[in-house]
Backbone as CSV, one residue per row, in Angstrom:
resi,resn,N_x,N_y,N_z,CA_x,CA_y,CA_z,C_x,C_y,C_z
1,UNK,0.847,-1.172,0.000,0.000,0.000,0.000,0.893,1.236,0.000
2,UNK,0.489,2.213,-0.738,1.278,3.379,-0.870,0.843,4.183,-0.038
3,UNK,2.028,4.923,0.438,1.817,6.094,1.648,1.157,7.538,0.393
4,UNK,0.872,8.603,0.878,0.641,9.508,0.302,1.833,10.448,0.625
5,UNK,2.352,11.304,-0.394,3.937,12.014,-0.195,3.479,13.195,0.559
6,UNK,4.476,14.173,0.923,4.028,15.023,2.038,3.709,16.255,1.521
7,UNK,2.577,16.951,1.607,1.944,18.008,0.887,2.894,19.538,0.881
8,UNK,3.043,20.402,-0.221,4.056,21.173,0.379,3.104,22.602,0.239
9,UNK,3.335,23.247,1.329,2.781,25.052,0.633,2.738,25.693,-0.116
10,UNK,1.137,25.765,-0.575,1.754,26.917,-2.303,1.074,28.108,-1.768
11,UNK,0.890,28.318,-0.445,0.358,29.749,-0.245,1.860,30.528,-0.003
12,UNK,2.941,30.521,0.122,4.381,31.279,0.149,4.502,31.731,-1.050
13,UNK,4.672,30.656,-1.896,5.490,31.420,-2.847,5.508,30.027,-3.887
14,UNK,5.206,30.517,-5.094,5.099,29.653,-6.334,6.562,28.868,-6.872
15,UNK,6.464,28.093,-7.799,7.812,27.244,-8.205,8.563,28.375,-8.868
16,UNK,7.950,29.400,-9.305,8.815,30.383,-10.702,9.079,31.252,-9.354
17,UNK,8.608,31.778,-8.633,9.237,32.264,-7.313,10.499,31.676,-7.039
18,UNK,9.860,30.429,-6.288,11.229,29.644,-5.487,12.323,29.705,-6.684
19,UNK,12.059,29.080,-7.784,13.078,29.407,-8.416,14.075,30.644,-8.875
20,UNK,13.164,31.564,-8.835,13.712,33.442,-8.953,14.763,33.578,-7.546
21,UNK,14.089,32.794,-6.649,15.255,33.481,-5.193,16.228,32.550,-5.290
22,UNK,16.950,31.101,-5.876,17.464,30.157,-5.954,18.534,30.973,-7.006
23,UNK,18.203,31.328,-8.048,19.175,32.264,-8.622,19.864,33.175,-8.391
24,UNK,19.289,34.002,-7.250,20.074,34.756,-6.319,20.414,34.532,-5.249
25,UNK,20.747,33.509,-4.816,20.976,32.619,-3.361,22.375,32.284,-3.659
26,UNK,23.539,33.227,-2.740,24.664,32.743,-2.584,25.120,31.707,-2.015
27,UNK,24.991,30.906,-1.325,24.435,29.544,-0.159,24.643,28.700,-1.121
28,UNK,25.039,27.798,-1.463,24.961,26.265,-2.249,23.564,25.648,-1.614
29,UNK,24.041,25.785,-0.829,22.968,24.212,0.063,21.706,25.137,0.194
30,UNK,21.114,26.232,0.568,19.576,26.856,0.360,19.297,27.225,-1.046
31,UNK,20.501,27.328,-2.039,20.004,27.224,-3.389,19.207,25.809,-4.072
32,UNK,20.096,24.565,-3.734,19.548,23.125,-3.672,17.983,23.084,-3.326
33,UNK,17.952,23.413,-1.801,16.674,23.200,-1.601,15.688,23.899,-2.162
34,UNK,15.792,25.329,-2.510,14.961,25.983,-3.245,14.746,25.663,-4.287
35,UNK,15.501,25.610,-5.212,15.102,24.177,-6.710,14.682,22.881,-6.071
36,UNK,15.267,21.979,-5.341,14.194,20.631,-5.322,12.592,20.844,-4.471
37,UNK,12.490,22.194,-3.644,10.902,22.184,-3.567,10.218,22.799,-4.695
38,UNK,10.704,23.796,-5.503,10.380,24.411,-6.915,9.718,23.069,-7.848
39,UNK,10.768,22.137,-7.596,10.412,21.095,-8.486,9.325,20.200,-8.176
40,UNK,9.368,19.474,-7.053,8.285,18.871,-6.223,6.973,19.469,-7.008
41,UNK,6.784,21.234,-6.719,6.125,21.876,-6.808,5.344,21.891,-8.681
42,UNK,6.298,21.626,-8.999,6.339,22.083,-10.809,5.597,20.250,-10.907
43,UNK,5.598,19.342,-10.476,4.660,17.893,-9.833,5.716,16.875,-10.004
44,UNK,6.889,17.221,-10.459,8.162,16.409,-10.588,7.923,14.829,-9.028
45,UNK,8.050,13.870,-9.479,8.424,12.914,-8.189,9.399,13.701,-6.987
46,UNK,9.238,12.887,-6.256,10.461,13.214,-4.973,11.656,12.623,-5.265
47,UNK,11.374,11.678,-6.002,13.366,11.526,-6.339,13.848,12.064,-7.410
48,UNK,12.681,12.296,-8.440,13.275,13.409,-9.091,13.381,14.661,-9.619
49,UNK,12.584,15.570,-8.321,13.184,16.934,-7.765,14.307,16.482,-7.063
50,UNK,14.349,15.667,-6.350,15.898,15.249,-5.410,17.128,15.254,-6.097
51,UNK,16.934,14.516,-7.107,17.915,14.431,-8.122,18.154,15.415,-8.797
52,UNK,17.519,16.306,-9.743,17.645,17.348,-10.384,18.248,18.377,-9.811
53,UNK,18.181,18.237,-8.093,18.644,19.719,-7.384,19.981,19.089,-6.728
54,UNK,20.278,17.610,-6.962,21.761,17.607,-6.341,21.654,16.563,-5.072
55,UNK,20.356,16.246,-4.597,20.425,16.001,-2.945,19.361,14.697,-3.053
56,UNK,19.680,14.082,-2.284,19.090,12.709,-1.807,17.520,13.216,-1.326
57,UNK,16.823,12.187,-1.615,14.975,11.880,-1.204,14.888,12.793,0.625
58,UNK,15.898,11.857,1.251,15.436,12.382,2.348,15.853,14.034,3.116
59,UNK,16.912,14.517,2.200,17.169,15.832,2.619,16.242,16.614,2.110
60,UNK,15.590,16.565,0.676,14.336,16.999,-0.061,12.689,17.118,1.165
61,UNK,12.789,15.749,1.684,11.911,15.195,2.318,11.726,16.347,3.916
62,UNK,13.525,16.670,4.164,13.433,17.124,5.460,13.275,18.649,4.929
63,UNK,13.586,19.205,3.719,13.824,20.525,3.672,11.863,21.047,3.273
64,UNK,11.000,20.454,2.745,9.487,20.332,2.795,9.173,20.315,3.972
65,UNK,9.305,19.601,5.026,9.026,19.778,6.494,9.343,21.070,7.178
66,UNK,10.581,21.403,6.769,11.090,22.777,7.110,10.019,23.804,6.549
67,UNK,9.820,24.193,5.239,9.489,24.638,4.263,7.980,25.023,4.704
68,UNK,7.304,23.949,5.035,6.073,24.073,5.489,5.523,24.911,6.749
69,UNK,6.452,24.483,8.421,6.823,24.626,9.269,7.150,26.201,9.523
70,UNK,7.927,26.859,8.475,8.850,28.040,8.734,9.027,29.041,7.786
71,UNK,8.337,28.228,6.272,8.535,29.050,5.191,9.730,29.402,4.402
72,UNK,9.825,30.177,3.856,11.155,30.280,3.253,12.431,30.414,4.504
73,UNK,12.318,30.914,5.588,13.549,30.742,6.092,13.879,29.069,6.521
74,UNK,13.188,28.602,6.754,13.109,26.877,7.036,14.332,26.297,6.161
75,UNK,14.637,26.724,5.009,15.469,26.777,3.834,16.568,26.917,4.396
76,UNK,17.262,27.927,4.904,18.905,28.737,5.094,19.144,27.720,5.822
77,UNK,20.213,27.392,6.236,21.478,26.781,7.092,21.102,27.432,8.497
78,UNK,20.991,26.648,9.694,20.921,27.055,10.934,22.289,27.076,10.858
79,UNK,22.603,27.705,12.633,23.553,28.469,12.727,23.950,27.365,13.772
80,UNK,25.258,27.244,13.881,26.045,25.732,14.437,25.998,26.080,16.123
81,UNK,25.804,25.895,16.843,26.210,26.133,18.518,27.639,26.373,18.562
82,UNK,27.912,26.767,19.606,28.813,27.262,19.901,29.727,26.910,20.813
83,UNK,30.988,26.747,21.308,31.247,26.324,22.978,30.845,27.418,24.003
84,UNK,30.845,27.018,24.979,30.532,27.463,26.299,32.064,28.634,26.746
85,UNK,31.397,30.045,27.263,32.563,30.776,27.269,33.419,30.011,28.263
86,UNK,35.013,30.061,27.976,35.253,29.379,29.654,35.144,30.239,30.859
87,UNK,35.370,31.606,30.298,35.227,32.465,31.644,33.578,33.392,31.519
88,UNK,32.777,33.082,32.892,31.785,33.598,33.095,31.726,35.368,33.241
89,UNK,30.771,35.536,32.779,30.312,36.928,32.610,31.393,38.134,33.835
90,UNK,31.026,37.434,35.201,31.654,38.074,35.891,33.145,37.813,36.217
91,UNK,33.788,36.613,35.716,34.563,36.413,35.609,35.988,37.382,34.922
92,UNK,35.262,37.862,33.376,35.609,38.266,32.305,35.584,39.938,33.071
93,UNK,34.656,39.956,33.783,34.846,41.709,34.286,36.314,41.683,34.886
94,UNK,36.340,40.894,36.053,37.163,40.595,36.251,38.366,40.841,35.850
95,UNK,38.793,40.287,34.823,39.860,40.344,33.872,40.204,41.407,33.323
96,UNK,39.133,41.993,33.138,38.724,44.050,32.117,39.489,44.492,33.401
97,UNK,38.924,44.391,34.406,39.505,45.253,35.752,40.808,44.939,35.759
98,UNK,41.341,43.866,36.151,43.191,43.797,36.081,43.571,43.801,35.028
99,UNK,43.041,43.974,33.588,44.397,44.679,32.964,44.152,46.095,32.810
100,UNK,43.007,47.021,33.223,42.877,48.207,32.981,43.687,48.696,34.292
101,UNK,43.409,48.127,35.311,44.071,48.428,36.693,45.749,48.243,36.228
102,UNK,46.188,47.688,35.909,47.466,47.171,35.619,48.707,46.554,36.582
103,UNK,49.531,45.807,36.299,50.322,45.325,37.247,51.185,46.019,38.222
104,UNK,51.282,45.720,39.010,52.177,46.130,40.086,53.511,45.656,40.212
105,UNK,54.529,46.469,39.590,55.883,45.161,40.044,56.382,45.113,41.405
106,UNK,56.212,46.406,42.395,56.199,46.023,43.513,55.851,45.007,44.478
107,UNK,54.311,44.726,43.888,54.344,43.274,44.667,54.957,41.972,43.743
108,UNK,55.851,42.129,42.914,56.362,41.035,42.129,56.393,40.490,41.162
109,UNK,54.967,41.380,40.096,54.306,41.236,39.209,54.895,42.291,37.843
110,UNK,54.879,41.384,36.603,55.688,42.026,35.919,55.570,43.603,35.542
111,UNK,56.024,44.329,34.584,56.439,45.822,34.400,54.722,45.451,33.578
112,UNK,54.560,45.266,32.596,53.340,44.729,31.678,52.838,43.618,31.611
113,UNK,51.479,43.434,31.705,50.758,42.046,31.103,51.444,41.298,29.977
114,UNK,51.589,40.251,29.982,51.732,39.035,28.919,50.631,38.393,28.914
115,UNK,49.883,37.245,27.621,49.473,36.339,27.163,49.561,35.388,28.612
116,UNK,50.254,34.550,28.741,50.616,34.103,29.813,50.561,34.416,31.156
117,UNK,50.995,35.735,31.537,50.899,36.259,32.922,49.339,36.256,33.038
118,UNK,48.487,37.007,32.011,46.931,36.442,32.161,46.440,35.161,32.689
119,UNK,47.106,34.197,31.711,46.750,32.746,31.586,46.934,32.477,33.486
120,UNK,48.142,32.577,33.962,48.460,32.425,35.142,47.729,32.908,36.378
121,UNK,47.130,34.130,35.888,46.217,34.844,36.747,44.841,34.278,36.935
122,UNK,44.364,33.997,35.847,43.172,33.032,35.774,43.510,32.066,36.315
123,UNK,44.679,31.182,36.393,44.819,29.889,37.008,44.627,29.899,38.866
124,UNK,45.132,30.900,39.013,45.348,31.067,40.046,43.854,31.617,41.220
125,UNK,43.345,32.361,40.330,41.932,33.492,40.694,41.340,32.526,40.232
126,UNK,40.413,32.122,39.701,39.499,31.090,39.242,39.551,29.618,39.051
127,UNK,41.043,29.325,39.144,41.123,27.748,39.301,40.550,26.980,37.784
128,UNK,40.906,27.607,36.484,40.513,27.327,35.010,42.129,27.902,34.656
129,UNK,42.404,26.532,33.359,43.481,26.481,32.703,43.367,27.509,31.207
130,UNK,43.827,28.269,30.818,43.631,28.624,29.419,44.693,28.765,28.893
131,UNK,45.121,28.514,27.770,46.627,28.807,26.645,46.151,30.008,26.460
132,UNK,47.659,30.919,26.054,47.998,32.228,25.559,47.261,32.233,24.506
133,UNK,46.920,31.248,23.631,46.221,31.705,22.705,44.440,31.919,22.462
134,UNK,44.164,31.240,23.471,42.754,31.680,23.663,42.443,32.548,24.706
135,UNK,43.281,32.804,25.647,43.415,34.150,26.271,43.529,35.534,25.367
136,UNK,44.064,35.602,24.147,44.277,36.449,23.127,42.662,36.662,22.503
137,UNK,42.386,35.483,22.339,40.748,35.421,21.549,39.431,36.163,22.851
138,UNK,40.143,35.831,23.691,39.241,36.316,24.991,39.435,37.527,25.505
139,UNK,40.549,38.099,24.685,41.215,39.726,25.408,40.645,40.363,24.239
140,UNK,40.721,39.525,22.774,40.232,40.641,21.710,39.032,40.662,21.542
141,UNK,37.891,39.358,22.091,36.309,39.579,22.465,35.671,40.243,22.983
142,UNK,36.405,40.932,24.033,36.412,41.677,25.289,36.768,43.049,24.831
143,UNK,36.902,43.551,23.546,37.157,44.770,22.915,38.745,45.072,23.270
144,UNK,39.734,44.668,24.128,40.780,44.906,24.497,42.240,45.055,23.247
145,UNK,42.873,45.768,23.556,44.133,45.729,22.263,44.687,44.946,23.005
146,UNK,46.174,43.999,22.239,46.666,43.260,23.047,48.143,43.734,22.652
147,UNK,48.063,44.874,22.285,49.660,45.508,21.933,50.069,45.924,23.639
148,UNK,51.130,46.335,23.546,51.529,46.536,25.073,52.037,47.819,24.933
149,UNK,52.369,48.476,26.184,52.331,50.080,25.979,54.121,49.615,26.226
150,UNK,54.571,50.579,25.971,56.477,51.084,26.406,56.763,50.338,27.500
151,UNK,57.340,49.551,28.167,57.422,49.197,29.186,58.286,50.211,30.213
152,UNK,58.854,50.302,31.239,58.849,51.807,31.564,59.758,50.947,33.042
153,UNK,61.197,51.041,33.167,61.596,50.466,34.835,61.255,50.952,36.045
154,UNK,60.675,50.435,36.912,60.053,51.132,38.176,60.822,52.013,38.707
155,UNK,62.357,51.821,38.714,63.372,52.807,39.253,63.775,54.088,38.635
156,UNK,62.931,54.074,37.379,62.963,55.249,36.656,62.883,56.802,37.177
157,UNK,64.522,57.546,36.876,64.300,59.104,37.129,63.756,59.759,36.302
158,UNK,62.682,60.510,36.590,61.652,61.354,35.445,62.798,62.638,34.960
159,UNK,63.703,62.692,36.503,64.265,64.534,35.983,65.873,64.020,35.207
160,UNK,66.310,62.615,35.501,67.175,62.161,34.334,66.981,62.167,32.804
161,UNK,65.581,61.497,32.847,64.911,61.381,31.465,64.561,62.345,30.515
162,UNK,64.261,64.001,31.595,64.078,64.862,30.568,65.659,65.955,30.631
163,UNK,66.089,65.361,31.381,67.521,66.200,30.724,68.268,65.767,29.755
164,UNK,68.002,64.256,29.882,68.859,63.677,28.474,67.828,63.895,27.581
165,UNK,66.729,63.827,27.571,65.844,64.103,26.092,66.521,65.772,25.610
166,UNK,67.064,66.327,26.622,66.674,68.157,26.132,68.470,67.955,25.755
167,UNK,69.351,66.880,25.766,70.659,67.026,25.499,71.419,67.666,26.416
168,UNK,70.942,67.034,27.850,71.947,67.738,29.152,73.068,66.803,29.169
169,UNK,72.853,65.083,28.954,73.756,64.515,28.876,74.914,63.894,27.682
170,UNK,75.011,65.190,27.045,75.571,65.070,25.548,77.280,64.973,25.993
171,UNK,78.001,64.411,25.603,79.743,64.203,25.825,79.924,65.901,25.112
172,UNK,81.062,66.248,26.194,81.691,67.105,25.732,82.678,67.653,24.281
């Protein structure tokens, strides 16, 4: 006994439609589906609108379910999940605050932030491992530059510095 195939919407948008936006559809894969429901539509079988647009019975099969369900966006490519940030919302303030605050070398801590000296700080404050390099992805998410300013020695004389800039300490 034959099943009956799955009915598709012609209140959206007609086959010479679907087909008009399929021509302008940069997407490979929502161009596909827009020609094999066009076709369905035009009374073509299901395997061969499937065929004609590139794609197997049952992706045809799932993109009509969509189609019906959601309409033309049912069509586009969902958008993939994502991982989980490792550092939490308040965590990440956190982080904004000590490098805007900046290091202290007095208590032991270098002249400037590093990649690493971050990484370490998090290890230490939050008890989470991260590489320099996704600390970088997490400093430039965070709107942050990750260039470093002049580094500058704590023992630094300000009234040395501008006499040799003005040529007080020029050789005779």
């Amino acid at each position: 006994m034959a099943r009956p195939g799955l009915t598709i919407r012609t209140d959206l948008a007609s086959a010479a439609e679907l087909r008009r936006l399929a021509r302008r559809e940069p997407r490979r894969r929502t161009m596909q589906r827009l020609l094999a429901v066009a076709n369905a539509l035009e009374g073509m079988s299901r395997a061969e609108a499937a065929r004609a647009a590139g794609m197997e019975r049952q992706a045809l099969r799932d993109a009509v379910i969509r189609f019906n369900a959601e309409g033309l966006a049912g069509l586009v490519d969902r958008p993939h999940g994502h991982r989980r940030e490792i550092l939490s919302e308040g965590e990440q303030a956190v982080l904004v605050h000590r490098i805007l605050v900046g290091p202290d070398p007095e208590q032991g801590e270098p002249s400037s932030w590093t990649l690493p000296d971050l990484c370490r700080f998090i290890e230490e404050r939050f008890d989470k491992t991260m590489c320099p390099q996704s600390m970088s992805r997490v400093v430039r998410r965070l709107g942050l530059s990750k260039q470093k300013a002049r580094p500058v020695h704590p023992k630094r004389n300000a009234r040395a510095a501008a006499a040799f800039a003005k040529g007080g300490f020029a050789p005779p």
